[in-house]
BALOBA-1460 file (C-alpha; in Angstrom, 3 decimals):
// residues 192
<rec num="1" residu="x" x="-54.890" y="65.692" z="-40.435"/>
<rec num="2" residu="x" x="-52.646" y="63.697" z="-38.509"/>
<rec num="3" residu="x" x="-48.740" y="63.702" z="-39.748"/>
<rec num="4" residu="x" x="-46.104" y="61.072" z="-38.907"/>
<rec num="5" residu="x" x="-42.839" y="62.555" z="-38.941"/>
<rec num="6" residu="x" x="-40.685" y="60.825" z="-41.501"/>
<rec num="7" residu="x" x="-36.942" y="60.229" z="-40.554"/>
<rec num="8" residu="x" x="-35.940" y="56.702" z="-41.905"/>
<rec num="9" residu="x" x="-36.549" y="55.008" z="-38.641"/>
<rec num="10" residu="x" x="-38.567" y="51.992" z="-38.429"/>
<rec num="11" residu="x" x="-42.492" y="51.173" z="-37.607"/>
<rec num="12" residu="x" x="-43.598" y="54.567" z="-39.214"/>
<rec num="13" residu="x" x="-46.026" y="51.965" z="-41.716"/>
<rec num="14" residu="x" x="-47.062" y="50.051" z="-38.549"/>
<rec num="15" residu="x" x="-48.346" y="53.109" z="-37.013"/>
<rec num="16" residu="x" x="-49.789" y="54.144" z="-39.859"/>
<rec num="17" residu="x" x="-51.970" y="50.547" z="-40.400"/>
<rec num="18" residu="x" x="-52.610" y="50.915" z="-36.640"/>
<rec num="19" residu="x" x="-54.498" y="54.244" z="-37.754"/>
<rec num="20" residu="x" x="-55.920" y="53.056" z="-40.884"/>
<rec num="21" residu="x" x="-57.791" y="50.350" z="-38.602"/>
<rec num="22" residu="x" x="-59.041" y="52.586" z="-36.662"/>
<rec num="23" residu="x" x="-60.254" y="54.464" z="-39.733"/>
<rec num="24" residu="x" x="-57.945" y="57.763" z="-39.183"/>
<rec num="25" residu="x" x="-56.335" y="59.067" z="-42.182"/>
<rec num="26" residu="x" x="-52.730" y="60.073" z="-41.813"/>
<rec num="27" residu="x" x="-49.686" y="61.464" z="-43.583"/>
<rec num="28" residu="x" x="-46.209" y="60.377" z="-43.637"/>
<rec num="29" residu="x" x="-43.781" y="63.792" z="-44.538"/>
<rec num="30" residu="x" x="-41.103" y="65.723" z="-43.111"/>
<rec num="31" residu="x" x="-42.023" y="68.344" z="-44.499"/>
<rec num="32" residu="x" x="-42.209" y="71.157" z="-41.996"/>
<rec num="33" residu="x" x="-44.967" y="73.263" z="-43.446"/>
<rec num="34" residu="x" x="-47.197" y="70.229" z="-43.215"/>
<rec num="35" residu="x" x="-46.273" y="69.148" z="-39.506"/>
<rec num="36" residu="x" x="-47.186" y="72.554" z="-38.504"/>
<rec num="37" residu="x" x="-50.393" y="72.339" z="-39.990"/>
<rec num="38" residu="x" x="-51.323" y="69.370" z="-38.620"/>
<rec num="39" residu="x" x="-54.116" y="68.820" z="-35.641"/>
<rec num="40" residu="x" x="-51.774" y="65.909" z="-34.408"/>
<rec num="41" residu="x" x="-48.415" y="64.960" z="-34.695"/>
<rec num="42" residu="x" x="-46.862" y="61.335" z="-33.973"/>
<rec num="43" residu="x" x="-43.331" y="60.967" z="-34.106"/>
<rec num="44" residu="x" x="-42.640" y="56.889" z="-34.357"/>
<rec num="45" residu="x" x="-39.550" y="55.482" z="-33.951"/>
<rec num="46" residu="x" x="-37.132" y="52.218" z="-33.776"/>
<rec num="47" residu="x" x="-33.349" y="52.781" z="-34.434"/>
<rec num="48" residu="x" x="-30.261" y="54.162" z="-32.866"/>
<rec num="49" residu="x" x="-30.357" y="57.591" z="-31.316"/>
<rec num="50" residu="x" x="-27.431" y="59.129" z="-32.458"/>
<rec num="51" residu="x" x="-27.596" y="58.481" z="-35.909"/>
<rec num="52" residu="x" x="-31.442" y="59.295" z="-35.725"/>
<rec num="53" residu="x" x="-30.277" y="62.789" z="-34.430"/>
<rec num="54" residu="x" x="-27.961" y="63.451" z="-36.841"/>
<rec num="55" residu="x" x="-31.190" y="63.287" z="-39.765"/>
<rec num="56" residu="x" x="-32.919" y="64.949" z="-37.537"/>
<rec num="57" residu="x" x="-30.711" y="67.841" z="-37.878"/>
<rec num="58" residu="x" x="-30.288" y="67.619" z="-41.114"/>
<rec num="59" residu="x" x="-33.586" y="68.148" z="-41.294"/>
<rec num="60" residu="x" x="-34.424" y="70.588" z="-39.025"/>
<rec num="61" residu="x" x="-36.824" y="68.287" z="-36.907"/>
<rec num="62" residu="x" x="-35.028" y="68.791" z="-34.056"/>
<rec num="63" residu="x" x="-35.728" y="72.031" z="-33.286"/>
<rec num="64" residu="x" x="-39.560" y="72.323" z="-35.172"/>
<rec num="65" residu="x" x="-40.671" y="69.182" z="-32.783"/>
<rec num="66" residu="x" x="-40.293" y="71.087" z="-29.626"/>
<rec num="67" residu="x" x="-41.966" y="74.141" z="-31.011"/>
<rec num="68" residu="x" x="-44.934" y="72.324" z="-31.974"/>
<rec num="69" residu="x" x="-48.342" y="73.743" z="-30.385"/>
<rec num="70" residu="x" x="-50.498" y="70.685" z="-31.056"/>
<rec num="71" residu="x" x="-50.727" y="67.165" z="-29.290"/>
<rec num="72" residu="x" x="-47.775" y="65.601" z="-30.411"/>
<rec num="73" residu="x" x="-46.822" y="61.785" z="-29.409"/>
<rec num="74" residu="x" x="-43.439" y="60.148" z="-29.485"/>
<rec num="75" residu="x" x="-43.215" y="56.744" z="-29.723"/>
<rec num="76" residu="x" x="-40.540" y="53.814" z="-28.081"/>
<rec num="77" residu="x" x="-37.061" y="56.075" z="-29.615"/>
<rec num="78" residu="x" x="-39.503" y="59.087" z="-30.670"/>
<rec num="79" residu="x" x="-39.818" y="59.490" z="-26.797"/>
<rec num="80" residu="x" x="-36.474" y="58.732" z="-25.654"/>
<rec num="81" residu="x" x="-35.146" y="61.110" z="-28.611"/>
<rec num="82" residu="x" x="-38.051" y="64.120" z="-26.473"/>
<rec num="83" residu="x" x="-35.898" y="63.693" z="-24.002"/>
<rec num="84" residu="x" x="-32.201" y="65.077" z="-22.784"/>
<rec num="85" residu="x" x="-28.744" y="63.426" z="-22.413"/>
<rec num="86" residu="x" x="-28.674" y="59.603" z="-24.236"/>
<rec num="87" residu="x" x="-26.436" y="56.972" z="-23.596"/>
<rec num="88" residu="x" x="-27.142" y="55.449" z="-26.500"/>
<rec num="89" residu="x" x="-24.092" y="57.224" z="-28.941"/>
<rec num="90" residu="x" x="-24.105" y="59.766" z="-25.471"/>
<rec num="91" residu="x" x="-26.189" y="62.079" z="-27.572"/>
<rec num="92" residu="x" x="-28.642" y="65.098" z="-26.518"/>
<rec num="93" residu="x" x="-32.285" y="64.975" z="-27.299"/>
<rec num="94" residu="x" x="-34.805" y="67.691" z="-27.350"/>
<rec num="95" residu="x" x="-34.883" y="68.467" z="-23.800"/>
<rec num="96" residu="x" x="-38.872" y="67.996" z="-24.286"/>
<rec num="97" residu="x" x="-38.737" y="65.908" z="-20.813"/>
<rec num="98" residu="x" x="-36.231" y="66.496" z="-18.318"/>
<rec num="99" residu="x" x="-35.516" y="63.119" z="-17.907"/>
<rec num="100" residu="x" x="-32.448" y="60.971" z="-19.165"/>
<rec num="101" residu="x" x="-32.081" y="58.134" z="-21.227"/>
<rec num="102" residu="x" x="-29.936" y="55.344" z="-19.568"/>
<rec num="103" residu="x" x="-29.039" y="51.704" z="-20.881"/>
<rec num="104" residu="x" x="-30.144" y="48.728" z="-18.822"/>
<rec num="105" residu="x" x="-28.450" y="47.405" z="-16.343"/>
<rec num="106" residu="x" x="-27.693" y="43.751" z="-17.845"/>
<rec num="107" residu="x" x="-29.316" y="41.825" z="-14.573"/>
<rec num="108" residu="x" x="-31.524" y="40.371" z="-17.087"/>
<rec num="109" residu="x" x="-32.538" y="40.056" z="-20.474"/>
<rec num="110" residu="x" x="-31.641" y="43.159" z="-22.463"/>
<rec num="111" residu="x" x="-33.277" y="44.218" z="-24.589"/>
<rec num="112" residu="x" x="-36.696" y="44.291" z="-22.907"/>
<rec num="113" residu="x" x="-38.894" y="42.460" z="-25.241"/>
<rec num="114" residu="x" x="-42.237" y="41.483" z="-24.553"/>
<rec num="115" residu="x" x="-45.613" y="42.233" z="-23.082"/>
<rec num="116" residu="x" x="-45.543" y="43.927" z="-19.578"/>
<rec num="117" residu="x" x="-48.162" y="45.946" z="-17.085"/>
<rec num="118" residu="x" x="-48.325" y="49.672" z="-16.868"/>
<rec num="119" residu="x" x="-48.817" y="51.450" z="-13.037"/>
<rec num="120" residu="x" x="-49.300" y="55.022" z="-11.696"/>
<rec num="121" residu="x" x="-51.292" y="55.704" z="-14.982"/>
<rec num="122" residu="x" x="-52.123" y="59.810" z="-14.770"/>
<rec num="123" residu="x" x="-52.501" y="60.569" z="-18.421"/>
<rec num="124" residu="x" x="-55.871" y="61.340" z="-21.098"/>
<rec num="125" residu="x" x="-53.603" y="58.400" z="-23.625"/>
<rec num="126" residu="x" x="-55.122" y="55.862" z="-20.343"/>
<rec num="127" residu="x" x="-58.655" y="56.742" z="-20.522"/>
<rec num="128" residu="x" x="-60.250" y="53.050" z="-19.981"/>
<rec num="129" residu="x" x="-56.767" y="51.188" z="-20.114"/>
<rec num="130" residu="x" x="-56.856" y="49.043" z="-16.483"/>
<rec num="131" residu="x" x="-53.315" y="48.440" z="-14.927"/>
<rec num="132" residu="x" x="-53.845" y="44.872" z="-15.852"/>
<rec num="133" residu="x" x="-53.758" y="45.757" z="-19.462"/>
<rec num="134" residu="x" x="-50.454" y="45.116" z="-21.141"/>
<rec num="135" residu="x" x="-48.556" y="46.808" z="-23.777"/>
<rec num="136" residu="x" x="-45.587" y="45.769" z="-25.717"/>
<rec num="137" residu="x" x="-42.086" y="46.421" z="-25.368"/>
<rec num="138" residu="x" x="-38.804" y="46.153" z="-27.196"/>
<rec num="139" residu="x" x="-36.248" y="48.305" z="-26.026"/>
<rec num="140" residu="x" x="-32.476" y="48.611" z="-24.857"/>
<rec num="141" residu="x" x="-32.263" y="52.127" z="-23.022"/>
<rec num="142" residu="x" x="-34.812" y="53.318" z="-20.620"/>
<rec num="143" residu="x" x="-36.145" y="56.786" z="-19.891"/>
<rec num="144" residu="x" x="-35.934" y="57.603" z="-15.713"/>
<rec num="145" residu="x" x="-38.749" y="58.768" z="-13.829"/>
<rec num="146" residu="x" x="-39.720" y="62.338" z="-13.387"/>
<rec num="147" residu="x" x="-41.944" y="64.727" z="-12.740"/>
<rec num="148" residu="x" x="-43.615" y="64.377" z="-16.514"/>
<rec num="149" residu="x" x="-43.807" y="60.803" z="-15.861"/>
<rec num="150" residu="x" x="-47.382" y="59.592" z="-16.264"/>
<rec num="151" residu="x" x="-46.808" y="55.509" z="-16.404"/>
<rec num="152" residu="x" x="-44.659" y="53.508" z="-14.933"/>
<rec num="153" residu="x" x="-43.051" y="49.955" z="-15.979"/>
<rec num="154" residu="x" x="-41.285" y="47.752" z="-14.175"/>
<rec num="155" residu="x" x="-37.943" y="45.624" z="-15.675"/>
<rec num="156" residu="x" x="-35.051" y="45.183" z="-13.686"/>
<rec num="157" residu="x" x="-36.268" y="48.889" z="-12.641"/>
<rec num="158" residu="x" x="-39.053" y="51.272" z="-12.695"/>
<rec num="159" residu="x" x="-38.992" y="53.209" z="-15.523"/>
<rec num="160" residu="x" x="-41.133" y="55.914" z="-17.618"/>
<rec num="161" residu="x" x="-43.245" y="53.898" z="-19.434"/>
<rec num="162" residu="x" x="-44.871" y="57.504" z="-20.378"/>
<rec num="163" residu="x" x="-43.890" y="60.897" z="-20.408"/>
<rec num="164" residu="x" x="-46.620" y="64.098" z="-20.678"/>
<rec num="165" residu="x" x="-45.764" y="67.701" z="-20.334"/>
<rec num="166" residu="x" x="-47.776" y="70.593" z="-21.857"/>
<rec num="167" residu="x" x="-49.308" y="69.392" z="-25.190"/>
<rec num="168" residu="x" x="-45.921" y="66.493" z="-26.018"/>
<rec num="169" residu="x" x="-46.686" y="62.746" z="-24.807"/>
<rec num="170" residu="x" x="-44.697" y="59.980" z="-25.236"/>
<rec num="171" residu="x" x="-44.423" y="56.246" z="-24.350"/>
<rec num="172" residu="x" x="-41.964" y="53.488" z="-24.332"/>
<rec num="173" residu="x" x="-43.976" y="50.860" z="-25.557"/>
<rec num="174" residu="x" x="-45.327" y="50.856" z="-29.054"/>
<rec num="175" residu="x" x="-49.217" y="51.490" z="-28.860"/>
<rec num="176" residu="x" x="-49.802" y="49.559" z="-32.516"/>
<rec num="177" residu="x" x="-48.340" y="46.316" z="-31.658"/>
<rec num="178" residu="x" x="-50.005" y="46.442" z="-27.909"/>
<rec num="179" residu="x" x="-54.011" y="45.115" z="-29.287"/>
<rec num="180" residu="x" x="-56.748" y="46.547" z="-28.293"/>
<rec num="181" residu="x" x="-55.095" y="48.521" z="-25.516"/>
<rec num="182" residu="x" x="-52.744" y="50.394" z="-27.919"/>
<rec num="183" residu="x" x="-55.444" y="50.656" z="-29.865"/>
<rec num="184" residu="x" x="-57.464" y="52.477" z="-27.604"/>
<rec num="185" residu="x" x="-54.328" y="54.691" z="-26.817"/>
<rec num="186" residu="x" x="-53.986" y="55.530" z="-30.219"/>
<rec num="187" residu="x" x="-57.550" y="56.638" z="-30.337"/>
<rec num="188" residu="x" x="-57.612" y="58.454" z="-27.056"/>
<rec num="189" residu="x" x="-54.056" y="60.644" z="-28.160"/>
<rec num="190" residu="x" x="-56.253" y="61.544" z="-31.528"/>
<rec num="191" residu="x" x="-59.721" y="62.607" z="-29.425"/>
<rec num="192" residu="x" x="-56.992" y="64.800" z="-27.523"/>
């Protein structure tokens, strides 16, 4: 079974039609219990990090996420939300990645919006994906590069297009809007 963690943020549905094309079933529930049980988690998001927190506590997601034992993958705010201090709302994460989250500088278009190339790809999510391949992006606040970083993107900066530490991946971009190459993302994170 593969949960989606359920918080009121956005593209939860779109991930789980990205899925459902791909012919995986999948649950939407915050329901701890469940998450635990799953063989995969994905934790989607689009929304505002602060106030995304805040349910998070409320619900206790915040500190079941980073106990987790099975492949998890965060998702555009899902990762930047696995990671520490945010300047969006200056808010902590998880602490999954020891990397912070940091608005763009505005030296061009913010938010990032649009297709772009991956590089430095050292991940199982890139299995077949070519540097050439793009992905899509819509996003304000950037994760920095680390040692967990596994992609890289450049806009105005390099960035962590994708994060991987222990059994928790994440990536900037949103895998079921990117075609065939999120696709195959998606399906490489479930054969995990």
């Amino acid at each position: 079974m593969i949960a989606l963690i359920k918080y009121n943020g956005g593209n939860v549905s779109s991930v789980q039609n990205a899925l459902s094309r791909l012919n995986i079933e999948s649950i939407v529930t915050d329901d701890p219990e469940l998450i635990l049980k799953a063989d995969k988690v994905i934790f989607p998001g689009v929304g505002e990090a602060s106030s995304t927190m805040k349910v998070l506590k409320e619900k206790g997601l915040d500190t079941l996420i980073p106990s987790l034992k099975q492949p998890v993958l965060g998702i555009c705010l899902g990762m930047q939300l696995m990671c520490g201090n945010n300047e969006e709302g200056n808010v902590r994460g998880m602490g999954i990645f020891d990397v912070d989250v940091k608005r763009f500088p505005p030296e061009d278009l913010v938010p990032h919006m649009g297709w772009n190339t991956l590089s430095d790809l050292k991940s199982p999510l890139f299995s077949g994906i070519e540097e050439t391949n793009d992905v899509y992006f819509v996003h304000s606040y950037y994760c920095g590069l680390g040692d967990s970083t596994v992609a890289v993107c450049d806009y105005i900066l390099p960035f962590s297009a994708a994060l991987q530490k222990d059994n928790f991946f994440a990536v900037q971009f949103h895998p079921e809007k990117s075609g065939m190459a999120g696709s195959s993302i998606l399906n490489n994170f479930i054969k995990l």
